[in-house]
C-alpha positions as CSV (number, residue, x, y, z in Angstrom):
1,X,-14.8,-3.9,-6.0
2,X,-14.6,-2.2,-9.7
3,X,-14.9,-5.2,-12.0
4,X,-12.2,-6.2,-14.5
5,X,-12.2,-7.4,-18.0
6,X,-10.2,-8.1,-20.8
7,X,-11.5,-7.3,-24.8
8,X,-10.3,-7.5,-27.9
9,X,-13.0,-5.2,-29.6
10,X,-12.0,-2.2,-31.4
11,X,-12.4,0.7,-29.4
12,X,-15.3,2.2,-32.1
13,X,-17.3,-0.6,-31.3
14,X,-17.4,-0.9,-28.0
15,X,-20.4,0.4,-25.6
16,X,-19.2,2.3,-22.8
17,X,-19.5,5.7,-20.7
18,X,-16.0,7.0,-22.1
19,X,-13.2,5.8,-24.3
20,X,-10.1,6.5,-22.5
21,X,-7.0,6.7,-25.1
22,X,-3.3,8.4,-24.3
23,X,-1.7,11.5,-25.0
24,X,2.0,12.2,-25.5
25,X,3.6,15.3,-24.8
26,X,5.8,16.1,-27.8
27,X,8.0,19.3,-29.6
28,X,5.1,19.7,-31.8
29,X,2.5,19.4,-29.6
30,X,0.0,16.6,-27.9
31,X,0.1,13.0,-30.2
32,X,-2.2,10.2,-29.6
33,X,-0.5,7.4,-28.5
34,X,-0.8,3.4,-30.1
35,X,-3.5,1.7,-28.8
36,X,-6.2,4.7,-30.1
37,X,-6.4,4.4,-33.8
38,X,-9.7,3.8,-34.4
39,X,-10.2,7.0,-32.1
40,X,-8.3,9.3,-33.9
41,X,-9.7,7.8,-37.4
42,X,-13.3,8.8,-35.7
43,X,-12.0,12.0,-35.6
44,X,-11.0,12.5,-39.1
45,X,-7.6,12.0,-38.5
46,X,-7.4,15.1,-36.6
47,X,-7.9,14.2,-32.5
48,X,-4.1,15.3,-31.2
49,X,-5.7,18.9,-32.8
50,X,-8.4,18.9,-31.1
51,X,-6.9,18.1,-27.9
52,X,-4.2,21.2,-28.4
53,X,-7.1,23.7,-29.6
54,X,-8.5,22.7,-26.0
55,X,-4.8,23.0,-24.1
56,X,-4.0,19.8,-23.4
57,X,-0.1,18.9,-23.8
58,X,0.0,15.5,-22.7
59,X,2.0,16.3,-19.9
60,X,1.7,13.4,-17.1
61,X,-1.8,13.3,-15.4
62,X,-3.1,15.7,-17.4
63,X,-6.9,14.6,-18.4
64,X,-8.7,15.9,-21.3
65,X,-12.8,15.3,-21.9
66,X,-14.6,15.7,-25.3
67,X,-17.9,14.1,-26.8
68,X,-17.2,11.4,-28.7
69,X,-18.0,12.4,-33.0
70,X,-20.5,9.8,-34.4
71,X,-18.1,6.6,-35.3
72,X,-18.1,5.7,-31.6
73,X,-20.5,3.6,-29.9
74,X,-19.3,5.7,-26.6
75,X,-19.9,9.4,-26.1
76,X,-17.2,11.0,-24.5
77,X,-13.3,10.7,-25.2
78,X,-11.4,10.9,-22.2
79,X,-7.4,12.1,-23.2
80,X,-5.4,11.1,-20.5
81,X,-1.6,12.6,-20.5
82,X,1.3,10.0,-20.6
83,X,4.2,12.7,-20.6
84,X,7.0,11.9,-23.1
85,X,6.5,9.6,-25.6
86,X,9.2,6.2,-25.3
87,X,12.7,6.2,-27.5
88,X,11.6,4.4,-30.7
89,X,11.9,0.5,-30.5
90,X,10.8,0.6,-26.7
91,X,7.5,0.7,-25.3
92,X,5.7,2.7,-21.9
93,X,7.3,2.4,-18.8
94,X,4.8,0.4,-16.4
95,X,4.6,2.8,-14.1
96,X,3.4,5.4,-17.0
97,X,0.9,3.3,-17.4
98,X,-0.3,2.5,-14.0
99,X,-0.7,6.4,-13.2
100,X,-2.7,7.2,-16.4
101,X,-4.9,5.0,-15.8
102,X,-5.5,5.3,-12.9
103,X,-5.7,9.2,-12.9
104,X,-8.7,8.4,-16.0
105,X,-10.5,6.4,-13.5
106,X,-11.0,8.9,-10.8
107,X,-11.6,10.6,-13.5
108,X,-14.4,8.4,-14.5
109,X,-16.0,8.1,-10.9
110,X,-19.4,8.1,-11.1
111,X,-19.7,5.9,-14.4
112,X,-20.7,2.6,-14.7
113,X,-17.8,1.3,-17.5
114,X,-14.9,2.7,-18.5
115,X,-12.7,1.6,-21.7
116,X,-9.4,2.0,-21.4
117,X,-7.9,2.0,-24.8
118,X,-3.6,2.5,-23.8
119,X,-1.1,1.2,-25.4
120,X,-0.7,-2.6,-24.8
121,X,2.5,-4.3,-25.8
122,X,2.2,-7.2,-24.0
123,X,0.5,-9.0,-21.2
124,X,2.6,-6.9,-19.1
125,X,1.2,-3.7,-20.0
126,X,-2.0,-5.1,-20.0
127,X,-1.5,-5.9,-16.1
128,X,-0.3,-2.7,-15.6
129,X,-3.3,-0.8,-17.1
130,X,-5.6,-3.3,-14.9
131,X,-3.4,-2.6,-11.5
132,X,-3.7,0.9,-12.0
133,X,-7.4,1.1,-12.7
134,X,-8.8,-0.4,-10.1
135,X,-6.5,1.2,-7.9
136,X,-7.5,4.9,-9.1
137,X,-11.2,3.6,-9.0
138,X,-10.9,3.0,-5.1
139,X,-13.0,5.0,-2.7
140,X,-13.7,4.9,0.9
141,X,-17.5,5.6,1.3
142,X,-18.6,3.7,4.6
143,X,-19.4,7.0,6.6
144,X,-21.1,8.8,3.9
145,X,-24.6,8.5,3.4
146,X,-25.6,5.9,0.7
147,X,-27.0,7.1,-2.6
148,X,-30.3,5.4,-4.1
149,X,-30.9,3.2,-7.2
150,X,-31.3,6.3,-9.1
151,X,-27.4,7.0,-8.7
152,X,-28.3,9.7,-6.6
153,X,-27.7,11.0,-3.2
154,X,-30.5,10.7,-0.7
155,X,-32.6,13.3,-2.1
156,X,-31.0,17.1,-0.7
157,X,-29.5,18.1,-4.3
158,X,-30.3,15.5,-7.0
159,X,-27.2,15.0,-8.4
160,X,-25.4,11.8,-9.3
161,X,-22.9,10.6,-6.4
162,X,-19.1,11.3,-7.9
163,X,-18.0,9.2,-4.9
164,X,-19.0,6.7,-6.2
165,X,-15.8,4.8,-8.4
166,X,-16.0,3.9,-11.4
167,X,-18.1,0.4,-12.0
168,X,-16.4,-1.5,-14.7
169,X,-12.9,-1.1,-16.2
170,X,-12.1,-2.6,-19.6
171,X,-8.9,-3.1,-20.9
172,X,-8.9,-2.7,-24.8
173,X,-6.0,-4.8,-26.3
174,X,-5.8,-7.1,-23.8
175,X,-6.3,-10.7,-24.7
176,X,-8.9,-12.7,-22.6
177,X,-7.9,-16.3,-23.6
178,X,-4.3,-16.2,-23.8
179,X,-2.6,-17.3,-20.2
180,X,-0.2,-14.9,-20.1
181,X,-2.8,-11.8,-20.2
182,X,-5.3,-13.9,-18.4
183,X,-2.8,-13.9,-15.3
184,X,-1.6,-10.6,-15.6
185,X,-5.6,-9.5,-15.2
186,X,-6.1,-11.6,-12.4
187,X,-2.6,-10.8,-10.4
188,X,-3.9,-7.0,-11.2
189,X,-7.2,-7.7,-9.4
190,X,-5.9,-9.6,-6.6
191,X,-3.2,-7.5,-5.8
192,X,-5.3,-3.8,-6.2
193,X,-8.3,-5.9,-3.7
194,X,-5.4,-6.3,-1.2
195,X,-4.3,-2.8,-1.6
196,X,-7.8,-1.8,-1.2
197,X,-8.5,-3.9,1.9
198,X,-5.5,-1.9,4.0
199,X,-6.6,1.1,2.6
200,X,-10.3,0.9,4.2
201,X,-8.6,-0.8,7.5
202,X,-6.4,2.3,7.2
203,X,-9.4,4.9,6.6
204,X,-11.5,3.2,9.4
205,X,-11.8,5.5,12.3
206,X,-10.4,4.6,15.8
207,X,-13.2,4.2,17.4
208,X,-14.5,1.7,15.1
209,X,-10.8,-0.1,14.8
210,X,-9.3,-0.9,17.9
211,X,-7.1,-3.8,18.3
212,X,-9.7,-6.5,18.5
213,X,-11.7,-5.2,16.0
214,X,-8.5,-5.0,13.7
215,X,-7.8,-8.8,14.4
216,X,-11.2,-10.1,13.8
217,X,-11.2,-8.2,10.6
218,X,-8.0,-10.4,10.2
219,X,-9.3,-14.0,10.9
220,X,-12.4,-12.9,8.5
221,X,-10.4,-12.8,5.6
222,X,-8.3,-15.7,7.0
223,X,-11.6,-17.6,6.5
224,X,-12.5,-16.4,3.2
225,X,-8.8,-17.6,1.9
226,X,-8.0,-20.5,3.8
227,X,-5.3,-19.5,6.0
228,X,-4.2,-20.2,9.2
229,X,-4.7,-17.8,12.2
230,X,-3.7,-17.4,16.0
231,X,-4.8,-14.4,17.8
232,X,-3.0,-13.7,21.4
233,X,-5.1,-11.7,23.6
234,X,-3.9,-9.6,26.9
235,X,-3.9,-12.7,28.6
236,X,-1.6,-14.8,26.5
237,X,0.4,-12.0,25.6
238,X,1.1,-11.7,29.4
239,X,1.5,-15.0,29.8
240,X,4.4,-15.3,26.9
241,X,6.0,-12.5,28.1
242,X,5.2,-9.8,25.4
243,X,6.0,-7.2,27.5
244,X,6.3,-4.3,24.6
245,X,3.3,-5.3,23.1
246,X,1.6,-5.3,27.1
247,X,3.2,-2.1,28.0
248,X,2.1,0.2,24.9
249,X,-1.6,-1.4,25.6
250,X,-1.8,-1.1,28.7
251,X,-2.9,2.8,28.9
252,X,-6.1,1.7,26.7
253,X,-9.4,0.7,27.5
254,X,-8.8,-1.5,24.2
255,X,-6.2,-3.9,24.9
256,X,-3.6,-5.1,22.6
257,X,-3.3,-8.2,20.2
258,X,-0.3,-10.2,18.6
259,X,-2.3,-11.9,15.5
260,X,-0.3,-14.5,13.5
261,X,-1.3,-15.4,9.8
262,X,0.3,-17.8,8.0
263,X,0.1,-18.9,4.0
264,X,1.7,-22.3,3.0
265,X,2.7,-23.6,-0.5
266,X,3.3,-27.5,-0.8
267,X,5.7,-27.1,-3.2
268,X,7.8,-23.8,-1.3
269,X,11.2,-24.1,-1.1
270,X,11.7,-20.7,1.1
271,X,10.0,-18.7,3.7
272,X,9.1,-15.0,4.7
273,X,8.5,-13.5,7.9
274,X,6.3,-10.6,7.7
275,X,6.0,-8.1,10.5
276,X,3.6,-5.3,11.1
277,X,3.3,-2.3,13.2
278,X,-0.5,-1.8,14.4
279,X,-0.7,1.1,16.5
280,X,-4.8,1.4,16.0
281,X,-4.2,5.2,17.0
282,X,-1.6,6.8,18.7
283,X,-1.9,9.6,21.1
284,X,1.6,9.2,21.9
285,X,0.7,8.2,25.7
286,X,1.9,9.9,28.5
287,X,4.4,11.7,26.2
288,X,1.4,13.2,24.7
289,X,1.1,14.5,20.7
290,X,1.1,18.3,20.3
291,X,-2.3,19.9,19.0
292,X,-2.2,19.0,15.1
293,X,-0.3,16.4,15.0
294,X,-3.4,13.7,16.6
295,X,-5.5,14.3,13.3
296,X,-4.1,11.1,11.2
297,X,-3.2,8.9,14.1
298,X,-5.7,6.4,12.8
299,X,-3.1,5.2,10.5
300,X,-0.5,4.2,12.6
301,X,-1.3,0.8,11.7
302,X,-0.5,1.0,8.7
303,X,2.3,-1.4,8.5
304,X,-0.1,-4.2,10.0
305,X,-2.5,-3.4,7.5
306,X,0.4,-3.8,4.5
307,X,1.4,-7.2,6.1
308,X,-1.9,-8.6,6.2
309,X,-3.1,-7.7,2.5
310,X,0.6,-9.2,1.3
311,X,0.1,-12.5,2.9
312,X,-3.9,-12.5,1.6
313,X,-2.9,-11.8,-2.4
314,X,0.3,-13.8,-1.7
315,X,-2.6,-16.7,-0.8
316,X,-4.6,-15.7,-3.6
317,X,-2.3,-15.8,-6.4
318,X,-1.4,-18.8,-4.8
319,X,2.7,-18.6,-5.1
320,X,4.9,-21.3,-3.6
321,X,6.4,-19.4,-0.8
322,X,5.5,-19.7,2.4
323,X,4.5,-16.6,4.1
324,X,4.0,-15.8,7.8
325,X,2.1,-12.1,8.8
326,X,2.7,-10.8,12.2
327,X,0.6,-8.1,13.1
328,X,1.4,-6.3,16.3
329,X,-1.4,-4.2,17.5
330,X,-2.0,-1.8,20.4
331,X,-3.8,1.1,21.0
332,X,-1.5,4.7,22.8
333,X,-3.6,6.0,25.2
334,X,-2.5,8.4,28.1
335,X,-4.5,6.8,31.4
336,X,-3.6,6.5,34.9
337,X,-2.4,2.7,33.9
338,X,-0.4,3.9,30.9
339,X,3.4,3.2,30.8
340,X,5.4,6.4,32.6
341,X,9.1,7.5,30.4
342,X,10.7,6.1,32.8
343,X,9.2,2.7,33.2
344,X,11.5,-0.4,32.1
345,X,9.6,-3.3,30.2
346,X,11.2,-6.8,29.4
347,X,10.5,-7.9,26.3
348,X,9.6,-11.2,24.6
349,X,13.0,-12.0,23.8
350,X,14.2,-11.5,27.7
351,X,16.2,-8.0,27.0
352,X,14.8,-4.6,28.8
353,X,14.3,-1.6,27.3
354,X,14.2,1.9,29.2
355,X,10.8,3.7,28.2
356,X,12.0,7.8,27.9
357,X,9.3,8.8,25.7
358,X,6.3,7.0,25.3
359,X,5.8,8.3,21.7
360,X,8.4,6.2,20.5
361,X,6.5,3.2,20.8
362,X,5.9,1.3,17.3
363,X,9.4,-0.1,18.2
364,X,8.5,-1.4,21.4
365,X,5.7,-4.0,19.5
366,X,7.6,-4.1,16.5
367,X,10.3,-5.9,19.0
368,X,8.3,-8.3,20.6
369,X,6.7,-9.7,17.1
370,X,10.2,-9.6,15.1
371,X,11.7,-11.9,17.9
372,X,8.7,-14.1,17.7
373,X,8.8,-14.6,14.2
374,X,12.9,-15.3,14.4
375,X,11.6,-18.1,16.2
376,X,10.5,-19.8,13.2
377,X,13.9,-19.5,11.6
378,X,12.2,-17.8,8.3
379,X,15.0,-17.5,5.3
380,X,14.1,-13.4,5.7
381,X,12.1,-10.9,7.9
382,X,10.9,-7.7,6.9
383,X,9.2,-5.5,8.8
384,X,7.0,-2.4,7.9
385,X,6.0,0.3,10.1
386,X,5.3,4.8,10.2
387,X,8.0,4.5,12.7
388,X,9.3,7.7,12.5
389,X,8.7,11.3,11.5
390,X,12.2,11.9,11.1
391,X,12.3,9.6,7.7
392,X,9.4,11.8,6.2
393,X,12.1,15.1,6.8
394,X,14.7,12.8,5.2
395,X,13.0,11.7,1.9
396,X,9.0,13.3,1.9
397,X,6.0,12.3,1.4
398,X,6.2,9.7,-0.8
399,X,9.0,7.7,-0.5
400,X,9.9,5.1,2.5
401,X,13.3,4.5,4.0
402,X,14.4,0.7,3.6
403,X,16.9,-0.2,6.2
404,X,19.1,-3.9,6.6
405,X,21.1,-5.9,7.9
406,X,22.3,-7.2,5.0
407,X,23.3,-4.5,1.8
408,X,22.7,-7.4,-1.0
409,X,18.8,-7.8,0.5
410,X,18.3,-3.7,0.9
411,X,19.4,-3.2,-2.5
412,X,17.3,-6.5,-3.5
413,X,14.1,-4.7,-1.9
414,X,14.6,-1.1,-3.4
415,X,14.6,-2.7,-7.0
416,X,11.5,-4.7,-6.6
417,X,10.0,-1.7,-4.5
418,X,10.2,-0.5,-8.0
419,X,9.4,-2.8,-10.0
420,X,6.2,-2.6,-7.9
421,X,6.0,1.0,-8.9
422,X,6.6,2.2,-5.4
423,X,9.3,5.1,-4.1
424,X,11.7,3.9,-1.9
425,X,15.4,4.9,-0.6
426,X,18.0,2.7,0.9
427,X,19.1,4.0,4.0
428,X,22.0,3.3,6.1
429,X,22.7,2.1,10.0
430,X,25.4,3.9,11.7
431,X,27.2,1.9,14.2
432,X,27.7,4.9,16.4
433,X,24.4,6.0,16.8
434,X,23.9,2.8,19.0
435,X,25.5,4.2,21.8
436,X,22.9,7.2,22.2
437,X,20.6,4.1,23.5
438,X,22.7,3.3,26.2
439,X,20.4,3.0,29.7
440,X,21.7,3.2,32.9
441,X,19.2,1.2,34.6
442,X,18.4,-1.3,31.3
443,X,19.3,-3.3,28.5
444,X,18.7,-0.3,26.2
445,X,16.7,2.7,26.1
446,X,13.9,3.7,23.6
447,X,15.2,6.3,22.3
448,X,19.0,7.7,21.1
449,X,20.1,10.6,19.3
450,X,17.7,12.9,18.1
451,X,19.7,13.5,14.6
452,X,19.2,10.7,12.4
453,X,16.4,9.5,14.2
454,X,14.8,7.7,11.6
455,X,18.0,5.2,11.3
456,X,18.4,5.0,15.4
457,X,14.7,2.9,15.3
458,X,16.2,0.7,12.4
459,X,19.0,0.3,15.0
460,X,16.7,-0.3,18.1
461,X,14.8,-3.1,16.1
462,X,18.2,-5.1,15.1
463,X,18.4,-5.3,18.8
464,X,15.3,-7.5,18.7
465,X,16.6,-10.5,15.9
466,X,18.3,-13.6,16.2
467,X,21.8,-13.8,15.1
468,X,22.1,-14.5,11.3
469,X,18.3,-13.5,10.0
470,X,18.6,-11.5,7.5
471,X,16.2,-8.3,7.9
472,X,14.9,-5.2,6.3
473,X,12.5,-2.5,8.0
474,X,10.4,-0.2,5.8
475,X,9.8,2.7,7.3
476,X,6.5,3.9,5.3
477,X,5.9,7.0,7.4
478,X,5.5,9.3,4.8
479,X,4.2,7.7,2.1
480,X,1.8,5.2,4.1
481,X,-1.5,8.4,4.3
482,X,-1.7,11.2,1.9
483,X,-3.2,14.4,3.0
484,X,-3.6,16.0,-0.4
485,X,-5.4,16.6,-3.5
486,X,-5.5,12.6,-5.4
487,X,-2.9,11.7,-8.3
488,X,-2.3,9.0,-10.1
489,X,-4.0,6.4,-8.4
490,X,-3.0,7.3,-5.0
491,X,-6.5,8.5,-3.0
492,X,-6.6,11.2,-0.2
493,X,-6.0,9.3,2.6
494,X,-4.8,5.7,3.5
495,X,-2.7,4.4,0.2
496,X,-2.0,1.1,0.7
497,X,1.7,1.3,1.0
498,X,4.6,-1.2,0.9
499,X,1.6,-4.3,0.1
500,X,2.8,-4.5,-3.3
501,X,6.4,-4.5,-2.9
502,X,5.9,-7.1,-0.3
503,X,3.9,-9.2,-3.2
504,X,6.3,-8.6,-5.3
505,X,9.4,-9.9,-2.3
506,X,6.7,-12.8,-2.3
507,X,7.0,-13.4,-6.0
508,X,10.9,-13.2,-6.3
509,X,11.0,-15.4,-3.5
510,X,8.6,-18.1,-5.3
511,X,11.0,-17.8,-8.2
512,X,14.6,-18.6,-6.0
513,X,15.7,-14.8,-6.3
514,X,15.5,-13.8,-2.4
515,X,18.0,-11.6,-2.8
């Protein structure tokens, strides 16, 4: 994990690979933004200049490097674009902030300590400057071959190991002894580890992450932070009747888990009910994937990974809530014990569901853990799931759908999914789409009307809760593994997705605002 620290030094003075100030994008041209002064006196006055003789705007994301002139104890100025300066009197959206600096720490990759000299109005900016750091400084390195002492790889081309992130991340402005900058660093770190840790579960490959693997992965970090943990194997999941957990396993040599992770506050006052889908790959069963579409499947468990790094930082910033994760985790493989389309399955809370594509089966564990965790009458539930393709044709790649059954808690959970600095649409629940689930032979069927798909799973799952929980699913589909080129502080690959709103549903709750 990239350390994090707080200084007060002036950014001429301190030692450090690069200096990393900000660049507005203005009618005249690049300015330097506040935080940089003793940069751009370094420079003779004349650094936003310099930047535009070398084409830099300071248009969003834009990064700009230059050897540092002889006033600076660090040798290379790294400009990072902030896009429009604020309207005077107000300062950087948090967000702004986040990105730049996290775009200037993949930047940095490679180097041992990074400065980050951005404006800092308050504690607040501070925190976000951290957050985004050590988010943009993440990378997944387990499979690739280590580099030596040296900082280089293993000897075919001598060259220092960019995969590597960046080591250190100092945050210039930021006050190390006052409390409310000294929390705002160490929410920052706790909640960019968390991140982090569902972003290497979501990288893992499948054959190195199955179910069990997933869970004990789950009761390690369980141990390290003092929570509580039940894991229900095949054998108790048959036993309690899990049968959509049972039957989306059962095609695996790998067979499925319900893990249960709780965080408790003395002094809490409400509870959460997290949910997780933890489909460890998906083949899509019997109703098997088309070529090109197997590729990702390792992150189908994305959800579970979410819920389980939102109850760990919820632990470790200590909050007085009480938080319950349920991860529901099963392995889709096509096999000669596999559920048919076709098949019925009764579920944990007694109702059967008509199986008529196999493919559609995040909803079929996502059942059997939200009527579980109703069980522990929990003042909300949310659950958090790549459910369905059809909300990444609805809103992209980078936004996830939020669906309720209450329009005061889905508009709660779309403004702190941005306060959190995450994209997110409220989406709605047609009543008449529930009748394209109708089974002949069951309860309900799996599957409905192909339009609208997306909001016919958020209809299956309110099937599954106990009358008067309030609920929300996140459908994180698109947004949950990125395919393309880095930005911001979003990595290729598994993002991390959804934990940070849920920290911050955590925190509002802590504070009586449950929404």
């Amino acid at each position: 994990m990239t350390a994090l620290t707080l200084s007060t030094s002036s950014p001429a003075a301190l030692r450090a690979d690069a200096l990393v100030v900000g660049v507005t994008k203005g009618d005249k041209g690049p300015a330097v933004a506040v935080g940089a002064e003793a940069v751009v006196k370094a420079f003779d006055g004349k650094l936003a200049a310099v930047l535009e003789t070398l084409g830099a705007t300071g248009g969003e994301g834009e990064v700009t490097k230059l050897p540092a002139p002889s006033g600076l104890k660090a040798p290379v100025v790294l400009a990072v674009g902030l896009g429009g300066a604020p309207e005077k009197g107000e300062g950087f959206d948090g967000e702004v902030l986040r990105r730049a600096a996290g775009t200037a720490a993949r930047a940095l990759a490679g180097a041992e300590k990074g400065a980050f000299a951005l404006p800092v109005a308050d504690a607040a900016d501070a925190g976000a400057i951290a957050e985004g750091a050590l988010l943009g400084a993440y990378a997944f390195n387990t499979y690739r071959a280590q580099p030596d002492k040296s900082g280089k790889d293993s000897g075919k081309h001598g060259k220092q190991d960019k995969s590597t992130p960046l080591a250190e991340v100092v945050v210039l402005g930021g006050k190390p002894r006052d409390k409310a900058f000294k929390a705002a660093a160490e929410r920052a770190t706790a909640v960019a580890a968390e991140v982090n840790r569902a972003r290497d579960l979501i990288n893992t490959p499948p054959n190195d992450l199955a179910p069990k693997s997933f869970a004990a992965a789950a009761q390690t970090a369980a141990k390290e932070h003092g929570l509580k943990i039940e894991v229900l194997d095949e054998k108790a999941l048959a036993k309690g009747g899990y049968g959509g957990i049972l039957g989306v396993g059962q095609g695996s040599a790998n067979p499925p888990r319900l893990v249960r992770i709780a965080y408790t506050s003395a002094k809490a006052k409400k509870s959460i009910a997290l949910v997780g889908k933890g489909i460890t790959y998906d083949s899509g069963g019997i109703s098997l994937k088309p070529a090109g579409h197997n590729e990702t499947m390792k992150c189908d468990m994305s959800g579970a990974a979410a819920v389980l790094g939102a109850v760990v930082a919820t632990a470790r910033l200590g909050l007085e809530v009480n938080v319950t994760g349920w991860l529901a985790l099963a392995e889709n493989m096509p096999s000669g014990s596999a559920t048919r389309p076709g098949d019925v399955l009764r579920m944990y809370s007694g109702k059967t569901v008509e199986v008529l594509n196999t493919d559609a089966e995040g909803r079929l564990v996502l059942a059997d853990a939200l009527a579980r965790a109703c069980e522990e009458k929990p003042d909300a539930v949310v659950d958090v799931a790549t459910l369905t393709g059809a909300m990444v044709l609805a809103l992209g790649n980078r936004t996830f759908g939020i669906m309720a059954n209450d329009d005061a808690f889905r508009a709660s959970l779309h403004e702190i999914a941005e306060e959190a600095g995450e994209q997110s649409w409220p989406m709605p629940m047609p009543a008449e789409l529930r009748k394209g689930m109708d089974s002949s032979v069951a309860d309900i069927a799996n599957m409905g009307e192909r339009m609208g798909g997306g909001l016919v799973a958020g209809l299956f799952l309110k099937e599954f809760l106990d009358e008067g929980v309030t609920w929300a699913h996140l459908d994180i589909a698109g947004p949950a593994f990125h395919e393309g080129a880095p930005y911001g502080y979003t990595p290729k690959g598994g993002t991390g997705s959804a934990v940070r709103t849920l920290v911050r549903l955590a925190e509002r709750t802590a504070a009586g605002d449950l929404g």
